[in-house]
C-alpha positions in Angstrom: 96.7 -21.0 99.4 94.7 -22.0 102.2 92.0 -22.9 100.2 93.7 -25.2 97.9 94.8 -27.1 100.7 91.2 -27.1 102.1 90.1 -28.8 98.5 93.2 -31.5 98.5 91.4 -32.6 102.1 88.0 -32.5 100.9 89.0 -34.6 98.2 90.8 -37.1 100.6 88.1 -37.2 102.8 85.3 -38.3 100.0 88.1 -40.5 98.6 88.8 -42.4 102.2 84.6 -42.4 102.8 84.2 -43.8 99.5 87.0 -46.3 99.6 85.7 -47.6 103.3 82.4 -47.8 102.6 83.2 -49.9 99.4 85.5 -52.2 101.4 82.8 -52.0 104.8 80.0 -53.1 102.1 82.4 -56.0 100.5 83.3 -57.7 103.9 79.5 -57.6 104.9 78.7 -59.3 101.7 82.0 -62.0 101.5 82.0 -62.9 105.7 79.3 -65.2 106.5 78.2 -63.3 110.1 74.8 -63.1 110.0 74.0 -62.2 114.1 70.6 -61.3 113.2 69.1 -63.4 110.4 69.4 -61.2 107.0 71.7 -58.9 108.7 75.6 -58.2 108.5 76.2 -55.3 110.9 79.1 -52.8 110.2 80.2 -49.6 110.6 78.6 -47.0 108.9 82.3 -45.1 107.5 80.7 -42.4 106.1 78.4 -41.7 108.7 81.8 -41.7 110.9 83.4 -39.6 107.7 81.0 -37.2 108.6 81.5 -36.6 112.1 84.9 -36.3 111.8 84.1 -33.6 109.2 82.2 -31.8 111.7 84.0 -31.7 114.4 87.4 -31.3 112.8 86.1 -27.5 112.8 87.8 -26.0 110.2 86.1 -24.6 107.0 83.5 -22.4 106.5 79.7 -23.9 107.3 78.8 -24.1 103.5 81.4 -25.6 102.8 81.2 -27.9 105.3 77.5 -28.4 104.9 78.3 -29.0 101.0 80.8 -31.7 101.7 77.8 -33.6 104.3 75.7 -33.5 101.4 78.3 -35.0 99.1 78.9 -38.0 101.6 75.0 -38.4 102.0 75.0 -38.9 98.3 77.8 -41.4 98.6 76.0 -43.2 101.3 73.0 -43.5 99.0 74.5 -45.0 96.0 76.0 -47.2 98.7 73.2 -48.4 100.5 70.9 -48.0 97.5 67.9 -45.8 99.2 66.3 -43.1 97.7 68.6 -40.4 96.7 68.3 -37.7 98.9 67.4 -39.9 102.3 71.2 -40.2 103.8 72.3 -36.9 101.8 69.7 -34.9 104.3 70.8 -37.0 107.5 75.0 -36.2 106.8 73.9 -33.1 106.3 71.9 -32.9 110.2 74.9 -34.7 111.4 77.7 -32.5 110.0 75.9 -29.5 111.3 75.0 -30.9 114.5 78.6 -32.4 114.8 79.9 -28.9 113.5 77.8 -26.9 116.5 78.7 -29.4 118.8 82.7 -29.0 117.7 82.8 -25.6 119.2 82.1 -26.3 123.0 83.2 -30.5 123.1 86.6 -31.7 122.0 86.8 -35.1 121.4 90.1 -36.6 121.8 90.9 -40.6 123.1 89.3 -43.6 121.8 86.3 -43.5 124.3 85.1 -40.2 123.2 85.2 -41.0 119.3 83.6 -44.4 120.2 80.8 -42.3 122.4 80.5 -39.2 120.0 79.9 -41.4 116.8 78.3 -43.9 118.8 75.4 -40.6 119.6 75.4 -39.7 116.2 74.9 -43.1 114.7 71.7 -43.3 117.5 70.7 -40.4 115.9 70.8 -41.3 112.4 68.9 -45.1 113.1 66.0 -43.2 114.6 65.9 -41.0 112.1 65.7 -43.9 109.5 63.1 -45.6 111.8 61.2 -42.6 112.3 61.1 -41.8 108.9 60.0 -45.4 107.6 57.2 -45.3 110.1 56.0 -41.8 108.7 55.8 -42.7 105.5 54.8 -46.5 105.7 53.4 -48.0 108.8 52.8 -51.0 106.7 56.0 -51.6 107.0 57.1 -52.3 110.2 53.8 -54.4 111.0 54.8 -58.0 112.2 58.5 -56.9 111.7 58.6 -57.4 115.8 62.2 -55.9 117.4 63.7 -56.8 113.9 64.3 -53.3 112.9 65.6 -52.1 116.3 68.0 -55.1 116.6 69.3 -54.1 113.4 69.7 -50.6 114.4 71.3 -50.9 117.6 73.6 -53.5 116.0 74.7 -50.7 113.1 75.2 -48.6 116.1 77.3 -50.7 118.3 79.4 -51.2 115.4 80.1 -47.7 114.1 80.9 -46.9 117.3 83.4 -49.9 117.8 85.0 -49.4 114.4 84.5 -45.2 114.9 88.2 -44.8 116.6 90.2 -46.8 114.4 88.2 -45.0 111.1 88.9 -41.5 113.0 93.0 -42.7 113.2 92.8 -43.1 109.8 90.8 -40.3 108.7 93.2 -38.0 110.9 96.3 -39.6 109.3 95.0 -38.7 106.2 94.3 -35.6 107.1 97.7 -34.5 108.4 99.7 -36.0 105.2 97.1 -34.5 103.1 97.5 -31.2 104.5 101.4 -31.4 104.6 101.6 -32.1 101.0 99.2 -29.9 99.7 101.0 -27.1 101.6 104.3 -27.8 100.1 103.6 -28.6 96.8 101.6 -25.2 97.3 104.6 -23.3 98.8 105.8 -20.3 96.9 109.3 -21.4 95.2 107.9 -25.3 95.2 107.9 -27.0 92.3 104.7 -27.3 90.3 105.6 -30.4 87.9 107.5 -33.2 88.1 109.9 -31.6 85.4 110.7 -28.9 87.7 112.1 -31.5 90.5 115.6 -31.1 91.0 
């Protein structure tokens, strides 16, 4: 039973990370608020999908390390990079987040905002780091451009991080209820059975 329950979250999880980064991706495009030219900052929901996934704590580490990789794939059809870039960095942040779950609890909106803040830091320099590796073209005459725009998708995953973490843990809980219930022994397993 327990795992059944474990796949109705999984499922709302990649559902809410999918549905947020659809509607993050639409604002950017529809609201003119271009802070650095070329640039719409926002929150990067599944990299804050991720974290929550990792430090929630629960699961075994394949599974949980499956379900990074799923979001990374999400966040490259998203953001349009190569398949495989964002899948590899979920999957270094759910694991990090996952090792990190067993000595730090986050709870409060400062400590989301702080933890997702770190891990979104993380991921930026990876991307940066990365780019540079493979083509120092490309970041000649680019100037502070690609930081700015990093430290801008960091201030705003971390802003945006506590409200995405309510939601996520909302989820979560009704999620969890249900499946539980419907999962009962003696519950009823169609609508037809329904008193």
């Amino acid at each position: 039973m327990a795992a059944d329950v474990g796949a109705w979250r999984a499922a709302a999880l990649i559902a809410v990370a999918g549905v947020g980064a659809a509607l993050s991706s639409s604002v950017q495009a529809v609201v003119p608020l271009p802070v650095v030219p070329g640039l719409r900052p926002g929150p990067d929901v599944i990299l804050v999908a991720a974290v929550f996934l990792g430090l929630s704590g629960r699961g075994e580490v394949a599974v949980v390390a499956a379900l990074g990789t799923l979001l990374g794939y999400l966040a490259d059809l998203a953001s349009g990079s190569p398949k495989g870039l964002h899948m590899l960095l979920c999957l270094g942040v759910v694991l990090l987040a996952r090792a990190a779950s067993a000595r730090v609890v986050v709870r409060g909106f400062v400590a989301v905002a702080v933890s997702c803040g770190f891990f979104a830091a993380l991921e930026q320099l990876a991307l940066l780091g990365g780019r540079v590796a493979l083509e120092p073209s490309a970041l000649s005459g680019a100037g502070w451009a690609p930081l700015r725009r990093a430290a801008l998708s960091v201030m705003a995953t971390a802003l945006w991080a506590p409200l995405l973490f309510f939601v996520l843990r909302r989820v979560d809980r009704r999620v969890g209820r249900l499946a539980s219930r419907r999962l009962a022994p003696g519950a009823p397993r169609s609508l037809s059975q329904v008193p």
